[in-house]
PQR file of N, CA, C, O and H, with PARSE charges and radii, in Angstrom:
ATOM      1  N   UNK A   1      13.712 -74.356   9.823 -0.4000 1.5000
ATOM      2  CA  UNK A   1      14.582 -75.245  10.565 -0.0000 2.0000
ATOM      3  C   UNK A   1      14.571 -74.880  12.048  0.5500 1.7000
ATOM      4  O   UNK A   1      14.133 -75.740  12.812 -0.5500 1.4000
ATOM      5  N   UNK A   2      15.073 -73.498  12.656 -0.4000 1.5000
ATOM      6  CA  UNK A   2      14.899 -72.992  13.736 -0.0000 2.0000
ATOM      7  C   UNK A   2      13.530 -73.338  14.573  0.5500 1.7000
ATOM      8  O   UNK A   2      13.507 -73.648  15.764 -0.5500 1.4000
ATOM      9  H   UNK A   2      15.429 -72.800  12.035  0.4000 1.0000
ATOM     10  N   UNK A   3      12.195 -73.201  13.556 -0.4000 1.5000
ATOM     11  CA  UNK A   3      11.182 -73.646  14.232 -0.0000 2.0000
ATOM     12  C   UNK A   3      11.168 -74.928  14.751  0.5500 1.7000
ATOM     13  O   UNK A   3      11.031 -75.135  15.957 -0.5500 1.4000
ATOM     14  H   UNK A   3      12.213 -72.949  12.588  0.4000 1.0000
ATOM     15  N   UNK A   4      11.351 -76.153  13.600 -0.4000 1.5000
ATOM     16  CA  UNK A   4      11.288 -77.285  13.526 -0.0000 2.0000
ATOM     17  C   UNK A   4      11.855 -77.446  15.425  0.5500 1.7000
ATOM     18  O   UNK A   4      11.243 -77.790  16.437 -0.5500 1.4000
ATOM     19  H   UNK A   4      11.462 -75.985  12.620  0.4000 1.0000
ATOM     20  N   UNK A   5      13.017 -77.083  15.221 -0.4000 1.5000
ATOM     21  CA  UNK A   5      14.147 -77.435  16.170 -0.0000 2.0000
ATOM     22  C   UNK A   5      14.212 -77.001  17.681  0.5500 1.7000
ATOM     23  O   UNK A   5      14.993 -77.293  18.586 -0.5500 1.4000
ATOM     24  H   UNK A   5      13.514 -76.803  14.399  0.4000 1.0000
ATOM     25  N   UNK A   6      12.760 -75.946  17.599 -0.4000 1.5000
ATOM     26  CA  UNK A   6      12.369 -74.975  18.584 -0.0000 2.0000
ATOM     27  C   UNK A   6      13.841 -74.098  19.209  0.5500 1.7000
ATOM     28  O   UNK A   6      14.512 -74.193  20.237 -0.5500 1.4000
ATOM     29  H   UNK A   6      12.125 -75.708  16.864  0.4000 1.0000
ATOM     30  N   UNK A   7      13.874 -73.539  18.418 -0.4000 1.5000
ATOM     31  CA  UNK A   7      15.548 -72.605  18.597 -0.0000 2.0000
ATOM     32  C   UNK A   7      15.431 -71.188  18.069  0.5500 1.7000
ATOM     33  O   UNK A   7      15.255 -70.945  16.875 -0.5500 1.4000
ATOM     34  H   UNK A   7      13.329 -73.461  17.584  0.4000 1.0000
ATOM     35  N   UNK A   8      15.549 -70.163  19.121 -0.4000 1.5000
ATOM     36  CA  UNK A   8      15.352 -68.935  18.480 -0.0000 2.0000
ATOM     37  C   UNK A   8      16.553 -68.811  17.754  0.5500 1.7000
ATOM     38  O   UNK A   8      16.407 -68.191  16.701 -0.5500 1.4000
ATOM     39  H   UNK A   8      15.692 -70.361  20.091  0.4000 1.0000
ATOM     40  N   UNK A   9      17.688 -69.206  17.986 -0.4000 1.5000
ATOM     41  CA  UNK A   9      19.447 -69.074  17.013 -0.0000 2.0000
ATOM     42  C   UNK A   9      20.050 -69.874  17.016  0.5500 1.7000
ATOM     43  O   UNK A   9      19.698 -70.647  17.907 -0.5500 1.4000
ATOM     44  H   UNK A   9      17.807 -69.709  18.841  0.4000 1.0000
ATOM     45  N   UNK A  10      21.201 -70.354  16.265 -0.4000 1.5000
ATOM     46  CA  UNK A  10      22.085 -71.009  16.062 -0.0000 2.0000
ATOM     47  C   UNK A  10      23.559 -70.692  15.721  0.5500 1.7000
ATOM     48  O   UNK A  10      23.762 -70.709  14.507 -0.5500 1.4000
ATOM     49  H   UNK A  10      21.487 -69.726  15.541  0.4000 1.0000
ATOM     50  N   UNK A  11      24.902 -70.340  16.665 -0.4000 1.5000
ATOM     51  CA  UNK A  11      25.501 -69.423  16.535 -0.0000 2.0000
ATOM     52  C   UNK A  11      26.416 -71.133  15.193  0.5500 1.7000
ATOM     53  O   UNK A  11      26.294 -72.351  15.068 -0.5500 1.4000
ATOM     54  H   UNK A  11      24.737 -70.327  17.651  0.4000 1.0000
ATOM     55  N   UNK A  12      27.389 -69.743  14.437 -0.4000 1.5000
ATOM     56  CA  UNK A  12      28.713 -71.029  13.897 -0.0000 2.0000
ATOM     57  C   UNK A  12      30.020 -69.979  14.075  0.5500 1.7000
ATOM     58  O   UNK A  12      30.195 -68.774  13.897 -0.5500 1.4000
ATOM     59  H   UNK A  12      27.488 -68.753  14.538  0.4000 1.0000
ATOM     60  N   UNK A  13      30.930 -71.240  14.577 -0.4000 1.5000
ATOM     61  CA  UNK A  13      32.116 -70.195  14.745 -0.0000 2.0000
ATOM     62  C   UNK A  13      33.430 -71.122  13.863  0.5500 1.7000
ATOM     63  O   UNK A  13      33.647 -72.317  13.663 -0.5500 1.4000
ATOM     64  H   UNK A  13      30.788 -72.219  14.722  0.4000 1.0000
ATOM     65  N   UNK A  14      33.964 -70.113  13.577 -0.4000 1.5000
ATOM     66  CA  UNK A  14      35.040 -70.795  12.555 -0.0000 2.0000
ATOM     67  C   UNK A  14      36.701 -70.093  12.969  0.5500 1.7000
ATOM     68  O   UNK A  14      36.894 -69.329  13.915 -0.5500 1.4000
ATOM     69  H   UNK A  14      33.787 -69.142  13.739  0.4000 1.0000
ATOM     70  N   UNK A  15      37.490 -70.455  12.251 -0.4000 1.5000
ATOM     71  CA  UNK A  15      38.603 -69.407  12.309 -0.0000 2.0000
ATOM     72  C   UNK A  15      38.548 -68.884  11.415  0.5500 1.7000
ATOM     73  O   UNK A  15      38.153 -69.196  10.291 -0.5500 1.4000
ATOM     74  H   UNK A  15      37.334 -71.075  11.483  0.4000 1.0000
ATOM     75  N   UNK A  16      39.118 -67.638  12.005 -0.4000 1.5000
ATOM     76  CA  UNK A  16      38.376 -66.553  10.496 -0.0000 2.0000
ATOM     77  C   UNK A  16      39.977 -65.759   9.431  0.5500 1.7000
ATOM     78  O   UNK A  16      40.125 -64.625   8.977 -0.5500 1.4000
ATOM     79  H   UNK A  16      39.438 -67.385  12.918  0.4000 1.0000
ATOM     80  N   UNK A  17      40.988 -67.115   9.383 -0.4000 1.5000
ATOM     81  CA  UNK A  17      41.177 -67.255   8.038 -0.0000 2.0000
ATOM     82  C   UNK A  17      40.921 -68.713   7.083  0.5500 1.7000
ATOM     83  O   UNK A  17      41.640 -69.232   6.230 -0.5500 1.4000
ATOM     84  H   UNK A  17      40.868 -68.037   9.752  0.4000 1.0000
ATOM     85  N   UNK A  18      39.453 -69.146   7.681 -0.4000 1.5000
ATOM     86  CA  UNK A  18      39.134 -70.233   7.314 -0.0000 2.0000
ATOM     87  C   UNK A  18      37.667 -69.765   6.383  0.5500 1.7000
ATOM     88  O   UNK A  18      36.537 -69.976   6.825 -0.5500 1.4000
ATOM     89  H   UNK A  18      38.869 -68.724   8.374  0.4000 1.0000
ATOM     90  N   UNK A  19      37.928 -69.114   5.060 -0.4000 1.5000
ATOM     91  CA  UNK A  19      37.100 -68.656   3.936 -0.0000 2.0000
ATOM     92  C   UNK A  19      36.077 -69.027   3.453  0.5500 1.7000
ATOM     93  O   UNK A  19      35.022 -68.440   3.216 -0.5500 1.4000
ATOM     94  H   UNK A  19      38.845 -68.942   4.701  0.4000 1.0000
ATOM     95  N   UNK A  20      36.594 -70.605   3.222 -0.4000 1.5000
ATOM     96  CA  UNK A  20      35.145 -71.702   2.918 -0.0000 2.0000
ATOM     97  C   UNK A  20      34.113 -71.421   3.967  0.5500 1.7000
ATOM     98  O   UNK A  20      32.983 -70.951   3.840 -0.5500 1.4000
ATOM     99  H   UNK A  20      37.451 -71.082   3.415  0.4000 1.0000
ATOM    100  N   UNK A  21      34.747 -71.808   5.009 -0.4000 1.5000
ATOM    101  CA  UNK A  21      33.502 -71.890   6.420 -0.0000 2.0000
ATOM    102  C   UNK A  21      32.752 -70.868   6.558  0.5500 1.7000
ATOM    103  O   UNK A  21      31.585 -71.097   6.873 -0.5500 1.4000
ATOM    104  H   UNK A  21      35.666 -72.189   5.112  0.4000 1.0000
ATOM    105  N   UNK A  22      33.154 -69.529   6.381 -0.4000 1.5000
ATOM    106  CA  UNK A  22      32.688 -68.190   6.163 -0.0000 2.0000
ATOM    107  C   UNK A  22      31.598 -68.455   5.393  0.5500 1.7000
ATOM    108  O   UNK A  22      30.473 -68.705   5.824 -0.5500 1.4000
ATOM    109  H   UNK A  22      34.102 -69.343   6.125  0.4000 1.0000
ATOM    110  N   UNK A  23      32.050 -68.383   3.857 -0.4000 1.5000
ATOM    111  CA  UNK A  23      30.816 -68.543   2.698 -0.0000 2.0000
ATOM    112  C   UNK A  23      29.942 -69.400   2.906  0.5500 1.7000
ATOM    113  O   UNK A  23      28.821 -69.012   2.579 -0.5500 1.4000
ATOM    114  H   UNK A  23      32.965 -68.181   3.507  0.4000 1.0000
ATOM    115  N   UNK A  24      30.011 -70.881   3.508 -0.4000 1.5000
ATOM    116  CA  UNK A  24      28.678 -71.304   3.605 -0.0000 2.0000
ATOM    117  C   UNK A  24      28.203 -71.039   4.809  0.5500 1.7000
ATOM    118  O   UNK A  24      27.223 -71.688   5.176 -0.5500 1.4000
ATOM    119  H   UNK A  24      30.922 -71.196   3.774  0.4000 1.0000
ATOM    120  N   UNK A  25      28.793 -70.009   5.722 -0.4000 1.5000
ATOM    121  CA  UNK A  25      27.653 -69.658   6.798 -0.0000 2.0000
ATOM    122  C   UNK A  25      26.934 -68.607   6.309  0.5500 1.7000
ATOM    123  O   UNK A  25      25.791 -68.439   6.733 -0.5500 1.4000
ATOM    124  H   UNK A  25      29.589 -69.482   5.424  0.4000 1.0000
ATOM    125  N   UNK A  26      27.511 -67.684   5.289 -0.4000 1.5000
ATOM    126  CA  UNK A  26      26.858 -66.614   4.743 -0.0000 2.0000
ATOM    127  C   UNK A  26      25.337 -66.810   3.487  0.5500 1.7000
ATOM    128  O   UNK A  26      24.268 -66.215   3.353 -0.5500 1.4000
ATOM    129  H   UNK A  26      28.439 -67.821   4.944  0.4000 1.0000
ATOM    130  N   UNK A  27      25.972 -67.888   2.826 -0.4000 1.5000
ATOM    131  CA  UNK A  27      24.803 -68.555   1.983 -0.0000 2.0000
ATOM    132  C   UNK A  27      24.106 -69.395   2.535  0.5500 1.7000
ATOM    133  O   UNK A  27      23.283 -70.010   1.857 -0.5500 1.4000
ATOM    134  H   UNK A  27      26.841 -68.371   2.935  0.4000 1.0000
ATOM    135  N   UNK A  28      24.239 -69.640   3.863 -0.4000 1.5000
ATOM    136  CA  UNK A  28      23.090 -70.367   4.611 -0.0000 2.0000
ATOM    137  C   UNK A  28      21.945 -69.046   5.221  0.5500 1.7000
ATOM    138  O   UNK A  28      20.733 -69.137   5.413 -0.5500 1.4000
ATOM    139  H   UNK A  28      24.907 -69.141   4.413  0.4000 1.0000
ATOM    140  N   UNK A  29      22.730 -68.021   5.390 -0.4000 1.5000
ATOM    141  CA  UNK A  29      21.602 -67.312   6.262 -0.0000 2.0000
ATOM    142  C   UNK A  29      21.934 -66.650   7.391  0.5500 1.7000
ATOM    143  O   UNK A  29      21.242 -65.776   7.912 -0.5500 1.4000
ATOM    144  H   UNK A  29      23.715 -67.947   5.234  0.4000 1.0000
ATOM    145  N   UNK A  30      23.316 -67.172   7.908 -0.4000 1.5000
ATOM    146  CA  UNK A  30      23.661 -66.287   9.063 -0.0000 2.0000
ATOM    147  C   UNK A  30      24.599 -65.189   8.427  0.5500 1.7000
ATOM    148  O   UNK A  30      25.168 -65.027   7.347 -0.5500 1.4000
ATOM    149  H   UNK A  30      23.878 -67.883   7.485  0.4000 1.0000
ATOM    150  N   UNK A  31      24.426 -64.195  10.195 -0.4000 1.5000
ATOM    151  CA  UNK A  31      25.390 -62.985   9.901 -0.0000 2.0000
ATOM    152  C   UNK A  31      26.603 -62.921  11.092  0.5500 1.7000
ATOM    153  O   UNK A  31      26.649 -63.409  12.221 -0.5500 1.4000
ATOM    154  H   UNK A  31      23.964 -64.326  11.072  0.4000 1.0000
ATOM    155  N   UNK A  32      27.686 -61.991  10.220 -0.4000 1.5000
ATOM    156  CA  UNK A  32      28.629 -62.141  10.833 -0.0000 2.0000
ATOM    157  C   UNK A  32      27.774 -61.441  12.504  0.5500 1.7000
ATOM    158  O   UNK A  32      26.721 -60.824  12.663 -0.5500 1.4000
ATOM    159  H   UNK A  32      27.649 -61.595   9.302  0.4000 1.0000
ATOM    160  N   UNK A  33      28.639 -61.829  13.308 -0.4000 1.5000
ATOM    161  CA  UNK A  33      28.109 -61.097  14.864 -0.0000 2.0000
ATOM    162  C   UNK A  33      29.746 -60.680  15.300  0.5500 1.7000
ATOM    163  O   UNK A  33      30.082 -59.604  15.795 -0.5500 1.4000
ATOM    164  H   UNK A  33      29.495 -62.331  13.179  0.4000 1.0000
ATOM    165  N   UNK A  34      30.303 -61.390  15.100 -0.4000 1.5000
ATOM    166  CA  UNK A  34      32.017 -61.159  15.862 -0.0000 2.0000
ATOM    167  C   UNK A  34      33.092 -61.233  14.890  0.5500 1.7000
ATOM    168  O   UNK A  34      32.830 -61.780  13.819 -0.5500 1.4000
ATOM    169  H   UNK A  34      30.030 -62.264  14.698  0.4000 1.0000
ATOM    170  N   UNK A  35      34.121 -60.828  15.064 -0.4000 1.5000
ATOM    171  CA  UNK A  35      35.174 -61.649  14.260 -0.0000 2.0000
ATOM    172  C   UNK A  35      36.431 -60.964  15.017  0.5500 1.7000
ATOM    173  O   UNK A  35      36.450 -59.738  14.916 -0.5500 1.4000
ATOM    174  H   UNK A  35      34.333 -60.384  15.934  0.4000 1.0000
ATOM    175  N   UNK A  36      37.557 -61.588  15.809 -0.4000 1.5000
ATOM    176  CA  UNK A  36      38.307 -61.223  16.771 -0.0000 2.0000
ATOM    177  C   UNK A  36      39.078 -62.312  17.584  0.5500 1.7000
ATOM    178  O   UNK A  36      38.955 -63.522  17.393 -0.5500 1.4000
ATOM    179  H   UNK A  36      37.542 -62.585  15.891  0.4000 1.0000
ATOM    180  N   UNK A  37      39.821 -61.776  18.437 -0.4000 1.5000
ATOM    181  CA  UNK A  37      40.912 -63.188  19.416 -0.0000 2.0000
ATOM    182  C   UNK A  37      39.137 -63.770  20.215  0.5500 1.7000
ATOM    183  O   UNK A  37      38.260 -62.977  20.559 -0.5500 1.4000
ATOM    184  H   UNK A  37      39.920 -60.793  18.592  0.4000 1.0000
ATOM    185  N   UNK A  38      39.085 -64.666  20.280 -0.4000 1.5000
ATOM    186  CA  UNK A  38      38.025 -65.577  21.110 -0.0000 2.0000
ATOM    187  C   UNK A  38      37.758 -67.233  21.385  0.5500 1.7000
ATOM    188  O   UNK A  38      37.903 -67.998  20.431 -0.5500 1.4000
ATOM    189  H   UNK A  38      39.797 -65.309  20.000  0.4000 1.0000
ATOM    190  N   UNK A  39      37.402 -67.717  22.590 -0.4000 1.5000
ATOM    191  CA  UNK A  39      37.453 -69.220  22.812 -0.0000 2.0000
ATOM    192  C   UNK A  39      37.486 -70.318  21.257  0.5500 1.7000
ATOM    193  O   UNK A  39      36.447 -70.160  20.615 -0.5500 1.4000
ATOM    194  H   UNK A  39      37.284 -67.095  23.365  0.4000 1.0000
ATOM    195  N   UNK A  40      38.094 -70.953  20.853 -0.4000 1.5000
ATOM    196  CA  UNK A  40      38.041 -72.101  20.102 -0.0000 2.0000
ATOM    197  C   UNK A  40      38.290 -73.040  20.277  0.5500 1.7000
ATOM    198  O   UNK A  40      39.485 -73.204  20.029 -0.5500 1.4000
ATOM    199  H   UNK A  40      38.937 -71.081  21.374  0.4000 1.0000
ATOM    200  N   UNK A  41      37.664 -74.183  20.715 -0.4000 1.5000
ATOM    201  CA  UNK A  41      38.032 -75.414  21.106 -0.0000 2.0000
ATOM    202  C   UNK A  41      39.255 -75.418  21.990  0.5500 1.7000
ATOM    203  O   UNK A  41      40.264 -76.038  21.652 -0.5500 1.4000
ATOM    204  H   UNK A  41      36.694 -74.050  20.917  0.4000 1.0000
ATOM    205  N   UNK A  42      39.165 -74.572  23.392 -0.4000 1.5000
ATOM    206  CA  UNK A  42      39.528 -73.815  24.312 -0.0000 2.0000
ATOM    207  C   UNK A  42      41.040 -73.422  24.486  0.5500 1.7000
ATOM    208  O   UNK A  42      41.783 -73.693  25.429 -0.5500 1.4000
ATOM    209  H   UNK A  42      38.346 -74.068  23.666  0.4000 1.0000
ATOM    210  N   UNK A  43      41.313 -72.699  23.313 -0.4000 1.5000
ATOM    211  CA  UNK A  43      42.251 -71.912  22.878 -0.0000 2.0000
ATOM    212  C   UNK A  43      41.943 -70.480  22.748  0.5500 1.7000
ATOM    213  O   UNK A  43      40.764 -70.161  22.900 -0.5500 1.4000
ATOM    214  H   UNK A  43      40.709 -72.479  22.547  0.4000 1.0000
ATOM    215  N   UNK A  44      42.886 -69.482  22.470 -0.4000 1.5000
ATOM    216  CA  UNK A  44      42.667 -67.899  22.282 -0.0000 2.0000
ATOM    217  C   UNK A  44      43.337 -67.986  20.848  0.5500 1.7000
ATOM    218  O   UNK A  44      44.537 -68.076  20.587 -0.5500 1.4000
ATOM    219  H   UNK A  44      43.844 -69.741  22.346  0.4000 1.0000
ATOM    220  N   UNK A  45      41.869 -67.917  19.681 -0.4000 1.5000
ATOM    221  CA  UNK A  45      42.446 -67.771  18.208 -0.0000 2.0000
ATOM    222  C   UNK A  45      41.583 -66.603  17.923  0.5500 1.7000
ATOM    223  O   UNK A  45      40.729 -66.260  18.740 -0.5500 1.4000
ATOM    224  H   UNK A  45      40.894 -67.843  19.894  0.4000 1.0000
ATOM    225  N   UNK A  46      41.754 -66.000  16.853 -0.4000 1.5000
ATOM    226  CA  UNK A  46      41.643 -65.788  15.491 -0.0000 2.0000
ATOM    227  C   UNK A  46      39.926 -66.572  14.957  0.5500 1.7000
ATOM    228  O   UNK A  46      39.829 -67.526  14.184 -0.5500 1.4000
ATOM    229  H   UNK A  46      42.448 -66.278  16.189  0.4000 1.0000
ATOM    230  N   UNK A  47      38.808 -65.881  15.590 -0.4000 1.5000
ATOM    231  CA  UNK A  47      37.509 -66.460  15.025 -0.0000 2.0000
ATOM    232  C   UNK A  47      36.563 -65.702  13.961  0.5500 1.7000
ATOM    233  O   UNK A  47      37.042 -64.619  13.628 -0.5500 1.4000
ATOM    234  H   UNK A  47      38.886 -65.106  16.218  0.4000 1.0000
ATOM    235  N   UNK A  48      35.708 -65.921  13.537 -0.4000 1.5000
ATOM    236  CA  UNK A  48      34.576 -65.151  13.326 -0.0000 2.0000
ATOM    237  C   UNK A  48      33.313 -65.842  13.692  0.5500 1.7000
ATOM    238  O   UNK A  48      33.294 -67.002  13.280 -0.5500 1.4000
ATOM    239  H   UNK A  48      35.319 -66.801  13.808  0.4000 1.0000
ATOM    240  N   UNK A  49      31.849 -65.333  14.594 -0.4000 1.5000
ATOM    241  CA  UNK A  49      31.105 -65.892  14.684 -0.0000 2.0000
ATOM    242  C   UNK A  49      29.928 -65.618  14.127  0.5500 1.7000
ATOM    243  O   UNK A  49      29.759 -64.405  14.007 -0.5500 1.4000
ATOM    244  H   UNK A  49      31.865 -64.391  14.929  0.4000 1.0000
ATOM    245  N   UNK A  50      29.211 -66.153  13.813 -0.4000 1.5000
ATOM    246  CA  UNK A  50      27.887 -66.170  12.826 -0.0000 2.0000
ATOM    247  C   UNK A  50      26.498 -66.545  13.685  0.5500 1.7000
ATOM    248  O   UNK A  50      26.436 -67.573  14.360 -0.5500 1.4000
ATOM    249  H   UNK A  50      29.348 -67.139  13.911  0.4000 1.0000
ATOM    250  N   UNK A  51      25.531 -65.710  13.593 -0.4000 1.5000
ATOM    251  CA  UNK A  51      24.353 -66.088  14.219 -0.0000 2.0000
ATOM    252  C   UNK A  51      23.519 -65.964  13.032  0.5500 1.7000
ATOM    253  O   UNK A  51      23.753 -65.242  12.063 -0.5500 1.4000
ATOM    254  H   UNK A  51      25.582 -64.876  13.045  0.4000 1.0000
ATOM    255  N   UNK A  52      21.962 -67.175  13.298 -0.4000 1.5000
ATOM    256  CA  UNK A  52      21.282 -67.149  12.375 -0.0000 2.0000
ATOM    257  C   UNK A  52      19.825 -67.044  13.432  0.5500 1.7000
ATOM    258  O   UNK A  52      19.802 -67.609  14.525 -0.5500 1.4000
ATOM    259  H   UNK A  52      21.772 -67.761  14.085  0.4000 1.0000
ATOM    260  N   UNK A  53      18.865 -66.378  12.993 -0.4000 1.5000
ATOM    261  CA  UNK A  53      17.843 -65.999  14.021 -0.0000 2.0000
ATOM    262  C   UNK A  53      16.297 -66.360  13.461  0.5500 1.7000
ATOM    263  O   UNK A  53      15.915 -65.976  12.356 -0.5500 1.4000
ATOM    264  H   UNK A  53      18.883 -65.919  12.104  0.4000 1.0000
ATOM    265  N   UNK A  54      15.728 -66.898  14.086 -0.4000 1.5000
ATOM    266  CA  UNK A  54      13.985 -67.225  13.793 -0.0000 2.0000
ATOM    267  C   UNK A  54      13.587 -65.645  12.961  0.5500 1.7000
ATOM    268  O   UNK A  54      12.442 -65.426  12.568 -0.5500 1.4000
ATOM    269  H   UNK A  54      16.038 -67.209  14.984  0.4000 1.0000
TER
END
């Protein structure tokens, strides 16, 4: 996909007491990178972020 898309990554960020969103970033392939207070739809929440890499 990354190739297809010419993209070395693709970050996903969720709120991270949001569980579902977690598991299918994890069974897709990405890894956690963050999880902490950080920008969300330009607020200071509660995230976790996920990168997935070529």
């Amino acid at each position: 996909m990354l190739d297809k898309m010419k993209l070395s990554y693709i970050y996903g960020i969720c709120l991270s007491d949001n569980i579902a969103s977690k598991k299918v970033m994890e069974k897709c392939g990405f890894i956690k990178e963050f999880e902490g207070i950080g920008n969300y739809q330009g607020e200071q929440k509660s995230i976790a972020k996920y990168i997935i890499r070529k």
